[in-house]
PyMOL Python script that loads the backbone (N, CA, C, O; Angstrom):
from pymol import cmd

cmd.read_pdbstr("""\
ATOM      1  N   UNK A   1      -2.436 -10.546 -18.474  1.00  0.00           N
ATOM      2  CA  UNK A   1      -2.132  -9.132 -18.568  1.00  0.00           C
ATOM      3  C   UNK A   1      -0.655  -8.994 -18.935  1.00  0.00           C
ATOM      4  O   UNK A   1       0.321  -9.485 -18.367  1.00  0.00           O
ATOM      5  N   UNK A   2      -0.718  -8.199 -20.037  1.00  0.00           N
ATOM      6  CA  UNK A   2       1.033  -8.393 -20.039  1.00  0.00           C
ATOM      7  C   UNK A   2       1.678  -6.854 -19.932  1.00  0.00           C
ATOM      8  O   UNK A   2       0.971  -5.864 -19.749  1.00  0.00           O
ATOM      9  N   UNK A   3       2.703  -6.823 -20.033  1.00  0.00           N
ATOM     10  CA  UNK A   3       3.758  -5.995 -19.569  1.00  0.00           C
ATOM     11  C   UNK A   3       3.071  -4.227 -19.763  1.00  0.00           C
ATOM     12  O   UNK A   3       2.840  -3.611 -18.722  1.00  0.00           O
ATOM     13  N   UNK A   4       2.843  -3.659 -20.893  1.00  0.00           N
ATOM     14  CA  UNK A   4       2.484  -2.787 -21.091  1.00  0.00           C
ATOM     15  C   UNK A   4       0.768  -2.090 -20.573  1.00  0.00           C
ATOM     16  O   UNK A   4       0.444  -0.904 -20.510  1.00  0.00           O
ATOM     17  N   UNK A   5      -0.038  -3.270 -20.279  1.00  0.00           N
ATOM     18  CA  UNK A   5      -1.311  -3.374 -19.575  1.00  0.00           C
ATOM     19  C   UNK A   5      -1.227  -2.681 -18.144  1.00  0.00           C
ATOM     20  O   UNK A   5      -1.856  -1.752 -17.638  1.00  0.00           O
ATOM     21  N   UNK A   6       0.079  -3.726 -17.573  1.00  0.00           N
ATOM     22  CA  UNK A   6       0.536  -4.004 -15.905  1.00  0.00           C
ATOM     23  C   UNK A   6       0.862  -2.846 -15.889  1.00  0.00           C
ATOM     24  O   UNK A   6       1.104  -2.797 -14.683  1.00  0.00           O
ATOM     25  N   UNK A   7       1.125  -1.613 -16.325  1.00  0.00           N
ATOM     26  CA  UNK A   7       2.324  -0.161 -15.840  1.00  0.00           C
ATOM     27  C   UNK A   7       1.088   0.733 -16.299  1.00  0.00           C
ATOM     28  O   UNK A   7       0.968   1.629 -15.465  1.00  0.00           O
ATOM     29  N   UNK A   8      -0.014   0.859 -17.436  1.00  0.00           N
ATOM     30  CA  UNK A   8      -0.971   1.547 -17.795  1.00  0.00           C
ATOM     31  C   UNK A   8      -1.807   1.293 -16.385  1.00  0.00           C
ATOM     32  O   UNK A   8      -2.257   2.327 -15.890  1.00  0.00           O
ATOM     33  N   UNK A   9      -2.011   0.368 -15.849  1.00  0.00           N
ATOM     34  CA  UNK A   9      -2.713   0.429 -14.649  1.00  0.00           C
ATOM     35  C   UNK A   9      -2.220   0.953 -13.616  1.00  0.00           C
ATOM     36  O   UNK A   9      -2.886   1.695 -12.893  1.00  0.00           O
ATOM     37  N   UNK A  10      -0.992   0.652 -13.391  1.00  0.00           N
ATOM     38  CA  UNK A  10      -0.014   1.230 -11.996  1.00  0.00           C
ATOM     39  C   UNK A  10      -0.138   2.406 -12.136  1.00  0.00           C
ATOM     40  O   UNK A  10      -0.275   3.097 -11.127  1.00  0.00           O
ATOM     41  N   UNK A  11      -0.130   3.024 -13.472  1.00  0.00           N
ATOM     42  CA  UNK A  11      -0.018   4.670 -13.472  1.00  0.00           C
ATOM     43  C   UNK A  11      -1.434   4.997 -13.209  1.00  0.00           C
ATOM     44  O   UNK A  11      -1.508   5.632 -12.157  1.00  0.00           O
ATOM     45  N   UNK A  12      -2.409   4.836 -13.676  1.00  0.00           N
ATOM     46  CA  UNK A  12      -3.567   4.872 -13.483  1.00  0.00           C
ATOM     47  C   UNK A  12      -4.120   4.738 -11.767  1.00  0.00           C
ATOM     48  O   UNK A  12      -4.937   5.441 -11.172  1.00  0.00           O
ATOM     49  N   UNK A  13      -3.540   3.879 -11.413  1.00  0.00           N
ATOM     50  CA  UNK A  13      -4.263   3.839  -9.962  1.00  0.00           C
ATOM     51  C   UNK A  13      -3.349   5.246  -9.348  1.00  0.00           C
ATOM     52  O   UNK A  13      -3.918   6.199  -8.815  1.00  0.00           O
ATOM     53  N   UNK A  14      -2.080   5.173  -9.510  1.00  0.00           N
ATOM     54  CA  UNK A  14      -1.200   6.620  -9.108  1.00  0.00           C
ATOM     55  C   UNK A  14      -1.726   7.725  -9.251  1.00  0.00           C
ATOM     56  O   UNK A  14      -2.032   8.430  -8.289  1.00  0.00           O
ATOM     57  N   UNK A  15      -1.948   8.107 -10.665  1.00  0.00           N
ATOM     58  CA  UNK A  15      -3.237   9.091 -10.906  1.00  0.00           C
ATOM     59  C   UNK A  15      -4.164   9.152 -10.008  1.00  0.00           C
ATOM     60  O   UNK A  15      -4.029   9.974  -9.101  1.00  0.00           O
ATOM     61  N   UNK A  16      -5.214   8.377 -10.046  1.00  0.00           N
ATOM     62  CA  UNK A  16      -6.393   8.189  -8.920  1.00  0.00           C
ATOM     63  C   UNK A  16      -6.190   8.332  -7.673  1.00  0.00           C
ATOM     64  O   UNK A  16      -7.001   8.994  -7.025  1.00  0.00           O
ATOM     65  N   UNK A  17      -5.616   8.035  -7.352  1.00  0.00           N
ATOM     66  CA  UNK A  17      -4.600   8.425  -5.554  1.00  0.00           C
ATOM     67  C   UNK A  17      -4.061   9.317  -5.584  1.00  0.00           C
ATOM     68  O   UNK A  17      -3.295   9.361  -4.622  1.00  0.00           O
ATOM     69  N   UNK A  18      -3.971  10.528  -6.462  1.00  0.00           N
ATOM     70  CA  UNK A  18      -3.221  11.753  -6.619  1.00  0.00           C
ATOM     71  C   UNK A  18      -4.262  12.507  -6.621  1.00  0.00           C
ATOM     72  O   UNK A  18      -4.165  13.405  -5.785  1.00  0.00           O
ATOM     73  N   UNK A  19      -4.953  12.514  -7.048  1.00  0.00           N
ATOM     74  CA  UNK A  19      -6.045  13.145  -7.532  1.00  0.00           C
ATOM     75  C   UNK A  19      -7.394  13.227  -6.440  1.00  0.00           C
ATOM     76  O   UNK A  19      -8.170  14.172  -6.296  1.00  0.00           O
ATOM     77  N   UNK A  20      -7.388  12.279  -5.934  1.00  0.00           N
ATOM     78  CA  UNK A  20      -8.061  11.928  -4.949  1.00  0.00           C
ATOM     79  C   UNK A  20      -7.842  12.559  -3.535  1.00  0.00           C
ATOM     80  O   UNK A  20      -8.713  13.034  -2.807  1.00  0.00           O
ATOM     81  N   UNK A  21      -6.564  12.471  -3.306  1.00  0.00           N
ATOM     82  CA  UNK A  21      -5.837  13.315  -2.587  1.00  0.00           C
ATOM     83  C   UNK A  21      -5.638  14.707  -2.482  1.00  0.00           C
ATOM     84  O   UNK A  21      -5.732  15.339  -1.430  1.00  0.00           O
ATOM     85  N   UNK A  22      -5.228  15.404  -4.132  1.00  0.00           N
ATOM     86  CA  UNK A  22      -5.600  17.177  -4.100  1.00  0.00           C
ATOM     87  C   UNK A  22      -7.074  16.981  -3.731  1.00  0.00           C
ATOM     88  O   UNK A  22      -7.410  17.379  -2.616  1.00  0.00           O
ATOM     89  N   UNK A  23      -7.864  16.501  -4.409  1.00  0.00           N
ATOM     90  CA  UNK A  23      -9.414  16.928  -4.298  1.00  0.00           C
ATOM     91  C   UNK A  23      -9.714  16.779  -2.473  1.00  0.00           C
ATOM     92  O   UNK A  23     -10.330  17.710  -1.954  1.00  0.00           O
ATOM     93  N   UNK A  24      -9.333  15.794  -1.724  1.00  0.00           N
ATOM     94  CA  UNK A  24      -9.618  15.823  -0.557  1.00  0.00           C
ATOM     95  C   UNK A  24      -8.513  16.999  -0.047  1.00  0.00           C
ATOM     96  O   UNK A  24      -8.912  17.604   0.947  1.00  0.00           O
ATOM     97  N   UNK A  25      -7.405  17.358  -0.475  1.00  0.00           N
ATOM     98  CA  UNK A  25      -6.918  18.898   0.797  1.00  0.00           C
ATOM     99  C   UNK A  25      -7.753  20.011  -0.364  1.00  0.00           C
ATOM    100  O   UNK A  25      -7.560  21.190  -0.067  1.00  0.00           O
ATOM    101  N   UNK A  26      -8.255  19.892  -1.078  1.00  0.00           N
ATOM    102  CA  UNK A  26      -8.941  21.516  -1.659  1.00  0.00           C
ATOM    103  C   UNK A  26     -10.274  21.250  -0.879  1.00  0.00           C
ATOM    104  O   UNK A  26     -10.920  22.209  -0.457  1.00  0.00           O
ATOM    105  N   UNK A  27     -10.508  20.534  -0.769  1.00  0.00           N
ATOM    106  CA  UNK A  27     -12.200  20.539   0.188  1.00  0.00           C
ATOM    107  C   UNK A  27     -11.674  20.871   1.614  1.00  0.00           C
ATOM    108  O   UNK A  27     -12.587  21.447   2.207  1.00  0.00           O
ATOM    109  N   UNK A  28     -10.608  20.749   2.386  1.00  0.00           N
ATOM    110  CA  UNK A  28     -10.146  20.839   3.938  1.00  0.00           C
ATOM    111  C   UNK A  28     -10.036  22.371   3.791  1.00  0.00           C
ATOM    112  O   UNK A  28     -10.255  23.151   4.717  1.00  0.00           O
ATOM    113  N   UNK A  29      -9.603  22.805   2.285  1.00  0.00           N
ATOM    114  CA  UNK A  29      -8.739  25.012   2.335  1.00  0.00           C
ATOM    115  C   UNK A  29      -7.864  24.439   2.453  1.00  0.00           C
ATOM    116  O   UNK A  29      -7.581  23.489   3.182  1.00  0.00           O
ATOM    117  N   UNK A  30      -6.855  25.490   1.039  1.00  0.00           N
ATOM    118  CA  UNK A  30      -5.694  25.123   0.999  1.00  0.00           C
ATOM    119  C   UNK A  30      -4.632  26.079   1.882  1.00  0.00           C
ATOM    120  O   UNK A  30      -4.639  27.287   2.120  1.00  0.00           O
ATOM    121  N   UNK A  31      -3.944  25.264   2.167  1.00  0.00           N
ATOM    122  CA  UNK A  31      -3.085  25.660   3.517  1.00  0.00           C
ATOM    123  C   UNK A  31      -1.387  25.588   3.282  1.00  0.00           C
ATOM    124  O   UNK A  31      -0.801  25.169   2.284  1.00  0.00           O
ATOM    125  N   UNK A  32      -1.060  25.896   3.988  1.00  0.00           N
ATOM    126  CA  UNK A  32       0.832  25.913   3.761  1.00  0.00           C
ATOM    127  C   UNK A  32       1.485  24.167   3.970  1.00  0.00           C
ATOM    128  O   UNK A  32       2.589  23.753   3.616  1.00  0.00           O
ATOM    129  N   UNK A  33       0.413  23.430   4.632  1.00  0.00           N
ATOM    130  CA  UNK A  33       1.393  22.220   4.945  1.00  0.00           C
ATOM    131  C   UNK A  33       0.895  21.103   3.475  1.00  0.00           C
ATOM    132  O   UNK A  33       1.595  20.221   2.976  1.00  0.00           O
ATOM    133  N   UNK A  34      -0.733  21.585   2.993  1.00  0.00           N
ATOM    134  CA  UNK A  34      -0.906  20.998   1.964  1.00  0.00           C
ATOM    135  C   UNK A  34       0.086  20.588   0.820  1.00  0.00           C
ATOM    136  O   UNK A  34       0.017  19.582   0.115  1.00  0.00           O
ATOM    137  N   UNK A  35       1.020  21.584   0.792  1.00  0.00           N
ATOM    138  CA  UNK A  35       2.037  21.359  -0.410  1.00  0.00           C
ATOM    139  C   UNK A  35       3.076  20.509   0.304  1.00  0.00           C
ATOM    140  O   UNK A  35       3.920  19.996  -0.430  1.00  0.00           O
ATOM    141  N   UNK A  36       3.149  20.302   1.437  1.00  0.00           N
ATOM    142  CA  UNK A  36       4.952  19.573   1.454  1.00  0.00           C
ATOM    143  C   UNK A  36       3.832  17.844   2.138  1.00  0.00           C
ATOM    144  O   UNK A  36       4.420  16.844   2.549  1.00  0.00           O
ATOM    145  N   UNK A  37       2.499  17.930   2.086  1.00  0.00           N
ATOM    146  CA  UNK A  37       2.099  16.944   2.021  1.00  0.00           C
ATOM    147  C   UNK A  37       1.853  16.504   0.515  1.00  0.00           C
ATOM    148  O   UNK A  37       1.945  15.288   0.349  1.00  0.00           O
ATOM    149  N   UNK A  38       1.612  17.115  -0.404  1.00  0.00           N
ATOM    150  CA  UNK A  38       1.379  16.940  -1.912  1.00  0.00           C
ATOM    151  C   UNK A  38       2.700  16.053  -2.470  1.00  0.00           C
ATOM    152  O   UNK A  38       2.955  14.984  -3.023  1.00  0.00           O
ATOM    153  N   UNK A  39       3.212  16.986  -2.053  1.00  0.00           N
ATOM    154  CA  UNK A  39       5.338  16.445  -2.722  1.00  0.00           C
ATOM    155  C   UNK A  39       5.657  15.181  -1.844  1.00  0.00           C
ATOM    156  O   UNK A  39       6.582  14.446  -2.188  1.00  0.00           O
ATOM    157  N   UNK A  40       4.773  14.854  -0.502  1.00  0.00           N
ATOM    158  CA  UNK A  40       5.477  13.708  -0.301  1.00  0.00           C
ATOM    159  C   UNK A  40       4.709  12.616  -0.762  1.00  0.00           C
ATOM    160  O   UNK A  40       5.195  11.505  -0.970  1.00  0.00           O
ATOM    161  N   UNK A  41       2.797  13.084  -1.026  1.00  0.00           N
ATOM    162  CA  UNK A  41       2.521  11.592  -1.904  1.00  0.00           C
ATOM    163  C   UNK A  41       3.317  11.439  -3.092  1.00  0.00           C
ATOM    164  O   UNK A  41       3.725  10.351  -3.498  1.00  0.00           O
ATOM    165  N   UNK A  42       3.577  12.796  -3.762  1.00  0.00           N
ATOM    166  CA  UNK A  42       4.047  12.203  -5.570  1.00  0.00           C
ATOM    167  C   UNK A  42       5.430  11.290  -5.009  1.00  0.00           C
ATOM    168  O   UNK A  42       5.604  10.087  -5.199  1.00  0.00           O
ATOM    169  N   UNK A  43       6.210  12.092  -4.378  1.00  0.00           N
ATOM    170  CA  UNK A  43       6.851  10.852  -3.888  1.00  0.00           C
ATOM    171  C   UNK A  43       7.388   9.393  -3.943  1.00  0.00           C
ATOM    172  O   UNK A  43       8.168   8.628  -4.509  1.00  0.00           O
ATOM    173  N   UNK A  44       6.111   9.569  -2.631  1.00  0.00           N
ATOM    174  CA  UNK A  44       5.715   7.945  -2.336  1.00  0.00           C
ATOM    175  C   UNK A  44       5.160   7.094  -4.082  1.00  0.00           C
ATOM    176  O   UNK A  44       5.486   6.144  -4.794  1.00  0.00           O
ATOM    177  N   UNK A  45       4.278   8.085  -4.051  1.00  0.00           N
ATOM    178  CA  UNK A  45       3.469   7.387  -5.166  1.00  0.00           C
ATOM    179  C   UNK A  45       5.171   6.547  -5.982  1.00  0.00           C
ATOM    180  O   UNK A  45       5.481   5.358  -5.912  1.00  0.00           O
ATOM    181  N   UNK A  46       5.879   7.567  -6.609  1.00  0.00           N
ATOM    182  CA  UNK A  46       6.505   7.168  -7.764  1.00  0.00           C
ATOM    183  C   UNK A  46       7.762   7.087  -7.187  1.00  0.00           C
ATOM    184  O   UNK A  46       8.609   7.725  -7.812  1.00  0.00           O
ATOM    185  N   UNK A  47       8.212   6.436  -6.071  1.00  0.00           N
ATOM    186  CA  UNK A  47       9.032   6.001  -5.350  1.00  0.00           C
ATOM    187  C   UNK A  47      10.065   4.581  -6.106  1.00  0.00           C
ATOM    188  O   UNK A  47      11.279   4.583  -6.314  1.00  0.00           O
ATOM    189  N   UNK A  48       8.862   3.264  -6.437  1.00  0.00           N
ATOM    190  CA  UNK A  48       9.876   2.586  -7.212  1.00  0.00           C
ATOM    191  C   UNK A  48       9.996   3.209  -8.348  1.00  0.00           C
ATOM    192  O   UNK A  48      11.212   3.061  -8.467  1.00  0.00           O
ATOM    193  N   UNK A  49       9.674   3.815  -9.317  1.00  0.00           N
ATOM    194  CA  UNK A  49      10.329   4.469 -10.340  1.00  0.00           C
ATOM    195  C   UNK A  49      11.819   5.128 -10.218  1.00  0.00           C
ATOM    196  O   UNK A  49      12.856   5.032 -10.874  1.00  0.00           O
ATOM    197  N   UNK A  50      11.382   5.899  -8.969  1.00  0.00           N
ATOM    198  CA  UNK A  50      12.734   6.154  -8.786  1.00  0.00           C
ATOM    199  C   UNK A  50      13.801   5.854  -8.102  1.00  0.00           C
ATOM    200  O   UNK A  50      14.838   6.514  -8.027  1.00  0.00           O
ATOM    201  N   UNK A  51      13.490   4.617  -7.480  1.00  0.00           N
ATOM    202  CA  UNK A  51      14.641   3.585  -7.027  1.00  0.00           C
ATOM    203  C   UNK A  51      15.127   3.409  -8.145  1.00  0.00           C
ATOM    204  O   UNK A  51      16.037   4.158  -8.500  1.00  0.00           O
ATOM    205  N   UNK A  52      14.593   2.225  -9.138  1.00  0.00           N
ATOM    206  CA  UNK A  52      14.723   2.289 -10.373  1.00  0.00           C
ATOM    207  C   UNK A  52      16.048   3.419 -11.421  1.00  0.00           C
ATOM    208  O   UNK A  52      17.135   3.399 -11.998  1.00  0.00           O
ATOM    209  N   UNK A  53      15.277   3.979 -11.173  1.00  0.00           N
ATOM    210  CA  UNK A  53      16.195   5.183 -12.183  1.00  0.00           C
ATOM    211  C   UNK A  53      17.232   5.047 -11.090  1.00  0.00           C
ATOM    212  O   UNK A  53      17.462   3.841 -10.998  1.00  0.00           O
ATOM    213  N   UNK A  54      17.787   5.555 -10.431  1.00  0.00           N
ATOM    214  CA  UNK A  54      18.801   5.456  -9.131  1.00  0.00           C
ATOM    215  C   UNK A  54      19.793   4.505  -8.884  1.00  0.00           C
ATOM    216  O   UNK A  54      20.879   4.769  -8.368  1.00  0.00           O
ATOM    217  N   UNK A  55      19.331   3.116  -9.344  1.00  0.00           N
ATOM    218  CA  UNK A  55      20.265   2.025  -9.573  1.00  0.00           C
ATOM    219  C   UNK A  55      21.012   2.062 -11.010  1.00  0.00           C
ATOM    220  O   UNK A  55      22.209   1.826 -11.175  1.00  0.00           O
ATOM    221  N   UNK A  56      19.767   2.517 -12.353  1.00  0.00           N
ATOM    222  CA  UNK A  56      20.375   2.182 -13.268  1.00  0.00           C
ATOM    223  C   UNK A  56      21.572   3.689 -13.848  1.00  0.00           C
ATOM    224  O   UNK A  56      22.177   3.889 -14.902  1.00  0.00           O
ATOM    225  N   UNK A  57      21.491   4.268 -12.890  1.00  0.00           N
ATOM    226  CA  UNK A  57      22.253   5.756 -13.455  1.00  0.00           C
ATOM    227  C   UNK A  57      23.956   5.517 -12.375  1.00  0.00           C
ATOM    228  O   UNK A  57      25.094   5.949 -12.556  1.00  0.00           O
ATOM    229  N   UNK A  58      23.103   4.286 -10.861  1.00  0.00           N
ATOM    230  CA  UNK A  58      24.713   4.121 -10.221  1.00  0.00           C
ATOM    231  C   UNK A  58      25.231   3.097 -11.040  1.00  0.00           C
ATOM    232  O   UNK A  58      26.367   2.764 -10.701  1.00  0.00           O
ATOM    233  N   UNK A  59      24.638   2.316 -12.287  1.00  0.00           N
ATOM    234  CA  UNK A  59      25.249   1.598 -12.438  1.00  0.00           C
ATOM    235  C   UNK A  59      25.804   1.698 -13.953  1.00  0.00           C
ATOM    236  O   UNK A  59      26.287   0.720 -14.524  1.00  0.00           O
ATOM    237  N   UNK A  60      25.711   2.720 -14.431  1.00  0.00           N
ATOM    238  CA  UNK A  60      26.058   3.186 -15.350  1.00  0.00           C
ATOM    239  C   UNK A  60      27.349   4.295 -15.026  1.00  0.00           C
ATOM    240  O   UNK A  60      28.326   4.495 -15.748  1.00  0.00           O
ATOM    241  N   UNK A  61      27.120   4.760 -14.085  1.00  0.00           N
ATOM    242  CA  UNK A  61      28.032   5.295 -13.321  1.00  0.00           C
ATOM    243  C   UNK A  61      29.647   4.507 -13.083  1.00  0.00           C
ATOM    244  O   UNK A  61      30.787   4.762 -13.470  1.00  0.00           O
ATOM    245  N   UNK A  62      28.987   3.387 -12.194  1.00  0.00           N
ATOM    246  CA  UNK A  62      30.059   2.309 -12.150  1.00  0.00           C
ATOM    247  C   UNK A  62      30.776   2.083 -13.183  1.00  0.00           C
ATOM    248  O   UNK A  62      32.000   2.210 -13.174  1.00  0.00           O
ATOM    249  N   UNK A  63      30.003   1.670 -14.337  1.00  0.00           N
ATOM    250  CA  UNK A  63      30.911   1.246 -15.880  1.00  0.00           C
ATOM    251  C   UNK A  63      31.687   2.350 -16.468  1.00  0.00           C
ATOM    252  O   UNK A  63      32.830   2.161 -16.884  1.00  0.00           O
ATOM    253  N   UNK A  64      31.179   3.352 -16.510  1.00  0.00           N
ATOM    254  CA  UNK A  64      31.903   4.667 -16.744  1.00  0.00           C
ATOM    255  C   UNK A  64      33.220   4.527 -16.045  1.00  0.00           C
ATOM    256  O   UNK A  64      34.342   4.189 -16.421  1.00  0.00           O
ATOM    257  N   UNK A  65      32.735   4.882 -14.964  1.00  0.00           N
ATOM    258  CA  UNK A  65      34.202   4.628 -13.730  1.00  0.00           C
ATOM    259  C   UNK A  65      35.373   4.042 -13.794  1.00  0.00           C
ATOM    260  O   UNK A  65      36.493   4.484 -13.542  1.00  0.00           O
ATOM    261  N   UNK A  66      34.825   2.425 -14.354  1.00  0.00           N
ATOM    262  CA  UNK A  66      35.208   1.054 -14.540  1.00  0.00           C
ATOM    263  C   UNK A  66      35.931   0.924 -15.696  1.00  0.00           C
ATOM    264  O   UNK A  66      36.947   0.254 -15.881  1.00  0.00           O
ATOM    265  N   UNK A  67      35.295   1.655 -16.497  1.00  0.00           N
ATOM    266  CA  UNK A  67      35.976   1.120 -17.819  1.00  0.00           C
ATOM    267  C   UNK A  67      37.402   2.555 -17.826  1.00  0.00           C
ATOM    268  O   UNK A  67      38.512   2.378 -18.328  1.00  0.00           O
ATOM    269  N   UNK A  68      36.916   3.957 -17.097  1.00  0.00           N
ATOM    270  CA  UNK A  68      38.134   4.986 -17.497  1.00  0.00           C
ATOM    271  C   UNK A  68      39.385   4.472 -16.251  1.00  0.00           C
ATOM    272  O   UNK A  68      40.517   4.947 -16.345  1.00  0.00           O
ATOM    273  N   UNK A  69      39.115   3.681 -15.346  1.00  0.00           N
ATOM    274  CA  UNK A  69      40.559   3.124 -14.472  1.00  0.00           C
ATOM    275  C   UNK A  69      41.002   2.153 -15.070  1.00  0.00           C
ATOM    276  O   UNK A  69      42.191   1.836 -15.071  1.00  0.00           O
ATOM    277  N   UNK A  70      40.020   1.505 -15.706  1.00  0.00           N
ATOM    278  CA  UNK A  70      41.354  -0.057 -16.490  1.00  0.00           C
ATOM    279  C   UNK A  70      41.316   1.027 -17.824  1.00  0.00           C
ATOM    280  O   UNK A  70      41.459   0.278 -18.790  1.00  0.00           O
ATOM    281  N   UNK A  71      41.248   1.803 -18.107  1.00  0.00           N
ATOM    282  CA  UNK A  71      42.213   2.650 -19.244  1.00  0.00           C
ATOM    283  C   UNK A  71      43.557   3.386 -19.130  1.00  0.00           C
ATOM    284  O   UNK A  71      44.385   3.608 -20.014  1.00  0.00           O
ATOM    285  N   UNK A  72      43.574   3.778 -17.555  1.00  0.00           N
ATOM    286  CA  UNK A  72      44.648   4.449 -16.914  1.00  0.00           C
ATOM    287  C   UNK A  72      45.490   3.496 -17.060  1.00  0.00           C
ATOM    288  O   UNK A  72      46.519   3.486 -17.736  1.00  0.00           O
ATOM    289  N   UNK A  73      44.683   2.053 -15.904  1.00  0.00           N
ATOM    290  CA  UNK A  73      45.897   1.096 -15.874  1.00  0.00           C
ATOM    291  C   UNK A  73      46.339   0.109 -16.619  1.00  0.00           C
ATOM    292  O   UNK A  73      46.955  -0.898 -16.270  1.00  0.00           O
ATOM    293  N   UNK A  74      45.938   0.500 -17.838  1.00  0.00           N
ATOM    294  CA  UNK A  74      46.417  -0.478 -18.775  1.00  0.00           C
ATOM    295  C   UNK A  74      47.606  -0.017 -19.734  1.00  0.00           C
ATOM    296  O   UNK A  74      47.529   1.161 -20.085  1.00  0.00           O
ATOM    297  N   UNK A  75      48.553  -0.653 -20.156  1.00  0.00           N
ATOM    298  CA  UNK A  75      50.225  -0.087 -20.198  1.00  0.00           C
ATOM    299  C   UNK A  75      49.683   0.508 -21.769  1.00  0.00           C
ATOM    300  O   UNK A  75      48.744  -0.137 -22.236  1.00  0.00           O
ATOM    301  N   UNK A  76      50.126   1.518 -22.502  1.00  0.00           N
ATOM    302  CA  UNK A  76      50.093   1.978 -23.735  1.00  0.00           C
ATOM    303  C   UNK A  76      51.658   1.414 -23.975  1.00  0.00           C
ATOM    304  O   UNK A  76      52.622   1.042 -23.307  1.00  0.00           O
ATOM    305  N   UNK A  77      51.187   1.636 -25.653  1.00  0.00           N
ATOM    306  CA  UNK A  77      51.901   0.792 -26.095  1.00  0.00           C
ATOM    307  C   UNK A  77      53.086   2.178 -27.327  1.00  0.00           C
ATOM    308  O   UNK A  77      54.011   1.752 -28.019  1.00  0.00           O
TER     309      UNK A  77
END
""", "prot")
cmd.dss("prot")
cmd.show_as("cartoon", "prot")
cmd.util.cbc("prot")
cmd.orient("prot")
């Protein structure tokens, strides 16, 4: 299975566990806590995604950072 297979499935089972989930709170009546239970599967669900995004935006961050202080401290000429 290679790379693009492996994430078409991950999303896919995410889907299915999402879905699975509204359909089981619309059969209970939808209720006020249904939604802040909804927002915490999507969440969970897409949680490493957004670790993910989170590292690569602190670490883009960092270089930004990184590169405008050794510009300060570097002597002009």
């Amino acid at each position: 299975m290679n790379a693009r297979q492996r994430c078409r499935l991950i999303n896919l089972n995410r889907v299915l566990i999402f879905a699975l989930t509204l359909g089981g709170l619309l059969l209970d009546g939808l209720q006020l806590a249904d939604s802040l239970c909804t927002l915490a599967l999507f969440v969970w669900l897409w949680l490493p995604v957004c670790t993910r995004l989170k590292v690569h935006l602190l670490q883009r961050i960092d270089e930004k950072l990184g590169s405008a202080k050794s510009a300060k401290t570097s002597p002009s000429m």
